[in-house]
N, C-alpha and C positions, 0 to 999 in steps of 0.2 A: 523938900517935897518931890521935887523931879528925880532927885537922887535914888530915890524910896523906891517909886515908880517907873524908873529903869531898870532896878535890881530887881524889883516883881515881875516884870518881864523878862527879861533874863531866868530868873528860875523858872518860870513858867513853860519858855521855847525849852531850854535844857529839859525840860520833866517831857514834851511833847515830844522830843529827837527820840528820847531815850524807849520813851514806851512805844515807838514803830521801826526802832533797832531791832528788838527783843521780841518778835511775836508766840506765839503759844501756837507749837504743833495742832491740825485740826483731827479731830478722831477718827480711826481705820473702820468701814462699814465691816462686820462680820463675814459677809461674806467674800470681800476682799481680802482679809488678810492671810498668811501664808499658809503652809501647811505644815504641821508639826512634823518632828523627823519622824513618829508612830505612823503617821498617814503615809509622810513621805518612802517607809518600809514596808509598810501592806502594799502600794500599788507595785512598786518593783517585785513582790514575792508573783504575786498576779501576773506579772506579765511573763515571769519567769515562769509560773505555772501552765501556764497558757500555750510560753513556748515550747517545752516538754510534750506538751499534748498534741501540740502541731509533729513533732520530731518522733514521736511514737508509731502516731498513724502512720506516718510514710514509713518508721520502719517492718512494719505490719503490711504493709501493702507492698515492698520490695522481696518481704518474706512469702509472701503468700504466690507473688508472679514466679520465684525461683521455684517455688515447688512446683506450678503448674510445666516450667519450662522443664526441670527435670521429668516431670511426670508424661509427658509427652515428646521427649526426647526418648525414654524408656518404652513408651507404649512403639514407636516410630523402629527401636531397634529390634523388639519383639516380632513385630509384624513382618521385618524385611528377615529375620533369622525363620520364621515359619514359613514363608514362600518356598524358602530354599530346600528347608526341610522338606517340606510336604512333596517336591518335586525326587529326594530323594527316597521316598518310601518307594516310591513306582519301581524305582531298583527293586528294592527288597521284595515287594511283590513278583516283578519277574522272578527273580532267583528262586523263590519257595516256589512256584509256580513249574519250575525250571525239576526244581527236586522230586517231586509230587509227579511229575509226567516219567521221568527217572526210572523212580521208585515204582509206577505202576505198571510201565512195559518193559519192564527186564533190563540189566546192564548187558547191552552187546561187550565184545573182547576188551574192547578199552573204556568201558562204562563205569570204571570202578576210580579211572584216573578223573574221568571227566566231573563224576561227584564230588570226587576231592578238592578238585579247584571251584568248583560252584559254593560247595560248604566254606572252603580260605577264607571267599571272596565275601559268604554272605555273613559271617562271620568279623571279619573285618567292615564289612560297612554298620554291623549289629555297634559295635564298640563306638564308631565313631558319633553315627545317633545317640549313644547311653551318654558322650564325654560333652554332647551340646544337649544333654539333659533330656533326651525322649527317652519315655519309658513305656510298654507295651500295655495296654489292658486287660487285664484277666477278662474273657468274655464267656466261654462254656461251662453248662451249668452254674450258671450267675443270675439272678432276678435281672427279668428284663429293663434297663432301666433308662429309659430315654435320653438321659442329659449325657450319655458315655456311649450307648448304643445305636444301631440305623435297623431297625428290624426289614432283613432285604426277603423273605420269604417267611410261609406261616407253615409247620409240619405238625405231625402224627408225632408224638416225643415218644409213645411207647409207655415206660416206668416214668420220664421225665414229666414233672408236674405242667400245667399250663402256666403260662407267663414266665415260662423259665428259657434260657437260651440255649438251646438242644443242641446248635452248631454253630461254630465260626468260620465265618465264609472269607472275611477281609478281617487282618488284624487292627485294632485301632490303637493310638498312642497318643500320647498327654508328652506335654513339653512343659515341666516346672508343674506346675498347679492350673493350668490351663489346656483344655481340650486341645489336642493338634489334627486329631480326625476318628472320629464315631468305629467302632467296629462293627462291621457289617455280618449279621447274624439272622440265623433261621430260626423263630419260636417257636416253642410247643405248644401246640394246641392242646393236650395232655394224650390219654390213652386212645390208641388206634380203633377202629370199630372191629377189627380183629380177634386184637385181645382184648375187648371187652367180652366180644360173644366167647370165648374162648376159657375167658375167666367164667361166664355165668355158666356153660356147660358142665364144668367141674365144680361149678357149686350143685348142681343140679341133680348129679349123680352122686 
């Protein structure tokens, strides 16, 4: 009987050792467990995509300052290239000027050398204007037209219609596509009261 009832004990401890050897894993909550490699591929694509957009904008914004810095770097060399210019019309004005007084009181004995080297000269400064891009404005007999013209006096045009530019008093000149200085011009106001009365008299008869 003790024999019996050792052995039942004995298998009993042995069956108790074994079932707290051996436990059974406890279950992962849902929202514990990991993330599948699909999950784990969309968020990397995301953050990739993200990064891209980060990398965009700035290169969008480094583009956008370069053109400003060009773009006023150009306006900056424009504006010191027209100073210069504008200071050299005043030549050209003397020299026609020079011509035109000439021309209107006679060449004394050596008058004929002296237009010659006036004309070289104005001649040669005319080129050098044309090779930094100034070009002259047509102004006489041209629609008077503000944005290119200075209207410096109002006349009697005679045939010349009104609002039309009966004289050019100052040449004006354009550098590229942009005004460099207005020509200075006398409009017509159209027919003189002269020949108005002068037309109606021969209508008359």
């Amino acid at each position: 009987m003790n024999h019996d009832t050792a052995n039942e004990k004995t298998d009993g401890s042995d069956s108790s050792a074994g079932a707290g050897a051996n436990p059974e894993p406890a279950p992962i909550a849902p929202e514990l467990a990991p993330a599948t490699a699909d999950e784990r591929i969309a968020a990397l694509m995301a953050e990739r995509d993200e990064a891209n957009d980060r990398m965009l904008r700035i290169a969008a914004d480094c583009d956008n300052w370069k053109k400003r810095a060009r773009k006023e770097q150009a306006d900056a060399v424009h504006q010191a290239r027209a100073d210069v210019l504008r200071d050299l019309l005043v030549v050209v004005d003397d020299l026609e000027r020079a011509l035109d007084t000439q021309a209107a009181t006679g060449e004394a004995a050596d008058g004929t050398a002296v237009r010659q080297g006036v004309e070289l000269v104005l001649r040669s400064l005319r080129q050098k204007l044309e090779r930094h891009g100034v070009e002259p404005i047509n102004a006489a007999g041209q629609p008077f037209d503000p944005h290119v013209h200075e209207a410096i006096s109002r006349v009697d045009g005679g045939d010349v219609p009104p609002g039309t530019v009966a004289a050019e008093l100052r040449r004006g000149y354009r550098l590229g596509d942009r005004l460099l200085r207005p020509a200075g011009v006398a409009v017509s106001t159209g027919r003189s009261p002269e020949h108005t009365r002068t037309a109606t008299d021969h209508a008359t008869d």
